[in-house]
N, C-alpha and C positions, 0 to 999 in steps of 0.2 A: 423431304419426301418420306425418308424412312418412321419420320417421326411420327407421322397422318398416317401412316399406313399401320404402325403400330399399335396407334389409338384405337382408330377406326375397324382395323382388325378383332381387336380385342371388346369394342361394342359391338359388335357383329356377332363373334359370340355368346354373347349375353344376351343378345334378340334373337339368335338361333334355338339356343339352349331354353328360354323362357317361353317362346313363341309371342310374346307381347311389348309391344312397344312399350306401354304403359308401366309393367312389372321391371323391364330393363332398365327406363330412365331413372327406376326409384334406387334400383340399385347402384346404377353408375352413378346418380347424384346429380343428373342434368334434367331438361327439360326434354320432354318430346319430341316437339318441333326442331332443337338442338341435335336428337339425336338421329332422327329422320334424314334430318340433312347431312349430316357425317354418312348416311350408310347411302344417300346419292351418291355423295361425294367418291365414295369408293367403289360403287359398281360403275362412274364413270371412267375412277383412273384403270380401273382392270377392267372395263368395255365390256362385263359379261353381268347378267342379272342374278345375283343371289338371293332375294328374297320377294315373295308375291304377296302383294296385299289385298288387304280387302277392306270394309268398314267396320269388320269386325276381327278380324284376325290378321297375323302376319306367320308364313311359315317357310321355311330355306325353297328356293328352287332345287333340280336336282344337283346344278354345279356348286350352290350354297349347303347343299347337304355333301358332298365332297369334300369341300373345303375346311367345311366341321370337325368332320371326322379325322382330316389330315391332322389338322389345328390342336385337337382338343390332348390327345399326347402329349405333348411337349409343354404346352400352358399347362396341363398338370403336374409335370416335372419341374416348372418353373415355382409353380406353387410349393407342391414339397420341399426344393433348396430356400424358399425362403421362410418355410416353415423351422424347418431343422437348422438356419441360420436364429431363429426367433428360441428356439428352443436352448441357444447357448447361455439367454440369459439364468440370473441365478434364482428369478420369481417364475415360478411356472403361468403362461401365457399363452392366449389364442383362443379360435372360434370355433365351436360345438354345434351342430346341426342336428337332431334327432329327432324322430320320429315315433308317433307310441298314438296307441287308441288310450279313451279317455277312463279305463277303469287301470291299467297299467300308469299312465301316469298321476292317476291321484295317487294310489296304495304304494304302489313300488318307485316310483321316478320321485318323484315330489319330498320324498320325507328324507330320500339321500341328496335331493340340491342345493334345498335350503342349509344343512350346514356346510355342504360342499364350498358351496358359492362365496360363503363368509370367510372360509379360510384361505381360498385362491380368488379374491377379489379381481386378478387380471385377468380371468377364464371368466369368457362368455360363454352362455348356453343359449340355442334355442333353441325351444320345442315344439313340435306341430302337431296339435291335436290330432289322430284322423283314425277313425275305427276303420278303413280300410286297408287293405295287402298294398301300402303304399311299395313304389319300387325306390328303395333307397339311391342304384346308381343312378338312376336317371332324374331322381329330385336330387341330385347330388346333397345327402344326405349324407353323416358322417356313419348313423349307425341308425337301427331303428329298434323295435320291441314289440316280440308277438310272442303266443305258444311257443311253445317246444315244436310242436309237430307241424305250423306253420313256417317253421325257418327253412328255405332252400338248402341243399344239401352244399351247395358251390359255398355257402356261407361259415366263417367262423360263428358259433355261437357260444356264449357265456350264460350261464342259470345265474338270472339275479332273482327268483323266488323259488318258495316250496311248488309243490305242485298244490294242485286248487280244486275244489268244485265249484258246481253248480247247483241253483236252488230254487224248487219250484216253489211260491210264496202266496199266500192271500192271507187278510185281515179275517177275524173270525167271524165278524160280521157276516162278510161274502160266503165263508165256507157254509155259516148257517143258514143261508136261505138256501146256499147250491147246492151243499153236500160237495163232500172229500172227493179228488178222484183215488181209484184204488190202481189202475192202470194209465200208462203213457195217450190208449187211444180214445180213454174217456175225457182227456180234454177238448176233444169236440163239442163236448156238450156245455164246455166252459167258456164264461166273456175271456179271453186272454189279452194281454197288452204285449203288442206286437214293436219287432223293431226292422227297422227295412236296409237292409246290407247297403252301403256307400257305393263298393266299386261293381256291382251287376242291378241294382236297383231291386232286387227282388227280398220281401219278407224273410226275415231270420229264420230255419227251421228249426226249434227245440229239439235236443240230441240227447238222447238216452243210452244207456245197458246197463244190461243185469245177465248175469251168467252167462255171457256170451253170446247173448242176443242184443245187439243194436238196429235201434229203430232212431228215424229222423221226423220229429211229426212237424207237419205243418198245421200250424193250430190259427182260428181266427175270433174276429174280438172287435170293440168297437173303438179302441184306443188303438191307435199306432204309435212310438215315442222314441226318440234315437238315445236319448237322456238318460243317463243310468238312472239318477239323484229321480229326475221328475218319476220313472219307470217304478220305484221304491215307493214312493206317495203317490201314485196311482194306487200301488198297490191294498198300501195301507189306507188308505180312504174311500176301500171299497168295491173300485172301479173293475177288477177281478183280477186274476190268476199273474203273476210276472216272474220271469225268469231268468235268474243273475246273479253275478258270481257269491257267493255263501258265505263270503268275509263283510262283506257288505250290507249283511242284514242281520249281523248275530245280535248285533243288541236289539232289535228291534224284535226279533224271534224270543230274546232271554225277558223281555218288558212284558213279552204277551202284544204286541202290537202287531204281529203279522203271525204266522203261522206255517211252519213249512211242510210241503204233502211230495208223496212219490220220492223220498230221500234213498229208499231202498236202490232206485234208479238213476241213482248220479252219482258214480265213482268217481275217488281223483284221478285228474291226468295231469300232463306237463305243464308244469308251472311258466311262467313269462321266462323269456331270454332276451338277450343285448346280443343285435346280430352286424356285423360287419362285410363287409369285402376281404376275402383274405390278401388280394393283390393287395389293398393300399395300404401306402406308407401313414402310419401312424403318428402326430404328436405324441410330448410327454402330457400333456392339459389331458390328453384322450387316452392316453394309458393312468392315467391317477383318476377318473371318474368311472373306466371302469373297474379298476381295483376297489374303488369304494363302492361301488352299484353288486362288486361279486362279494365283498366284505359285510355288506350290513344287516 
């Protein structure tokens, strides 16, 4: 009995924590139907319903969101001892979960894993693309990477780059039929290549200042494109106006292939950072990636 109740406990929350039946069984390594039945099995021996289905979703009842919460404590305590049990060995070892939108992890993340990873072959990484304010506790996520100024203050943060700007761009082509703008609100009059925010669904607003005036413009355009890489050959092929981060376009600017305007209007600000929980307990795999992520 203790042993099913263990189990079964323990897929419970993983179908709580995921809300998907489907995303759980891939984790726990069973079948669906497999794991369905375990979580009858268990809201018959404890006679109370924890979780409500439907044909598209599954989420805790209120006694299943209870239960979670009690639960989830302790299985992270569990986790840690046997982390810090793993960490006695003499090869540094274990699993990495991070989070980063996709111009952080090419430029910054990317160029310190690939030799990370060669030299600590028993550390796993993964990493989850997402240009939104993902919530790292609750994608249980080791650490994530945003701004400076987007880090929650509850959070330890680490600076793993300079600070950065931004660059308003167009091919010279496009400048010459449209003409330069000379201000922020003259890109109304411009095709711009728009990008549409993940977590509120609404159009990116281009952000500006200059001497102390910040302005937010919402500019429009017959491209929308979440793509950094496509957002750059849009650019360069015409398509009009695109705006994004200014490391990413310097050779294309130094070639004569795009063109940057309104530069006077995009100072630096805070570069990307490595953000964590201060509560949790830390691996050593997770203190040497970011020693190397604050080193390179």
């Amino acid at each position: 009995m203790l042993k099913d109740n263990f189990n079964d406990l323990l897929s419970f929350m993983v179908v709580a924590r995921e809300r998907s039946f489907t995303r759980a069984a891939a984790q726990l390594g069973v079948s669906q139907s497999a794991l369905s039945h375990a979580m009858r099995n268990l809201e018959a021996r404890l006679d109370v319903r924890l979780l409500t289905r439907t044909t598209r979703s599954v989420a805790p009842t209120e006694a299943g969101e209870q239960l979670f919460m009690r639960l989830s404590p302790h299985l992270l305590e569990i986790e840690q001892e046997l982390t810090a049990l793993r960490d006695t060995r003499d090869t540094p070892a274990g699993n990495i979960r991070i989070t980063a939108g996709e111009h952080a992890m090419t430029c910054v993340l990317w160029p310190v894993l690939k030799p990370f990873m060669e030299k600590y072959p028993d550390i796993h990484i993964e990493v989850t693309v997402d240009n939104g304010l993902t919530d790292i506790v609750d994608g249980r996520f080791d650490a994530g990477v945003r701004l400076g100024e987007q880090v929650a203050k509850d959070m330890i943060a680490v600076r793993i780059a300079p600070d950065m700007r931004m660059a308003v761009v167009g091919s010279p082509d496009y400048l010459a039929r449209f003409g330069v703008p000379e201000e922020p609100e003259q890109l109304a009059q411009h095709n711009c290549i728009n990008m549409r925010l993940p977590t509120r669904g609404g159009l990116y607003a281009w952000e500006f200042e200059r001497d102390g005036r910040e302005l937010r413009v919402r500019v429009e355009g017959q491209l929308t494109l979440n793509n950094l890489p496509q957002r750059i050959d849009a650019a360069e092929s015409g398509l009009g106006l695109a705006y994004v981060p200014d490391d990413t376009v310097r050779e294309a600017i130094a070639q004569g292939r795009l063109i940057q305007v309104l530069k006077e209007w995009c100072p630096a600000f805070d570069g990307y950072h490595l953000y964590y929980p201060s509560r949790r307990q830390h691996t050593t795999a997770f203190a040497l990636l970011v020693d190397a992520l604050r080193n390179a």
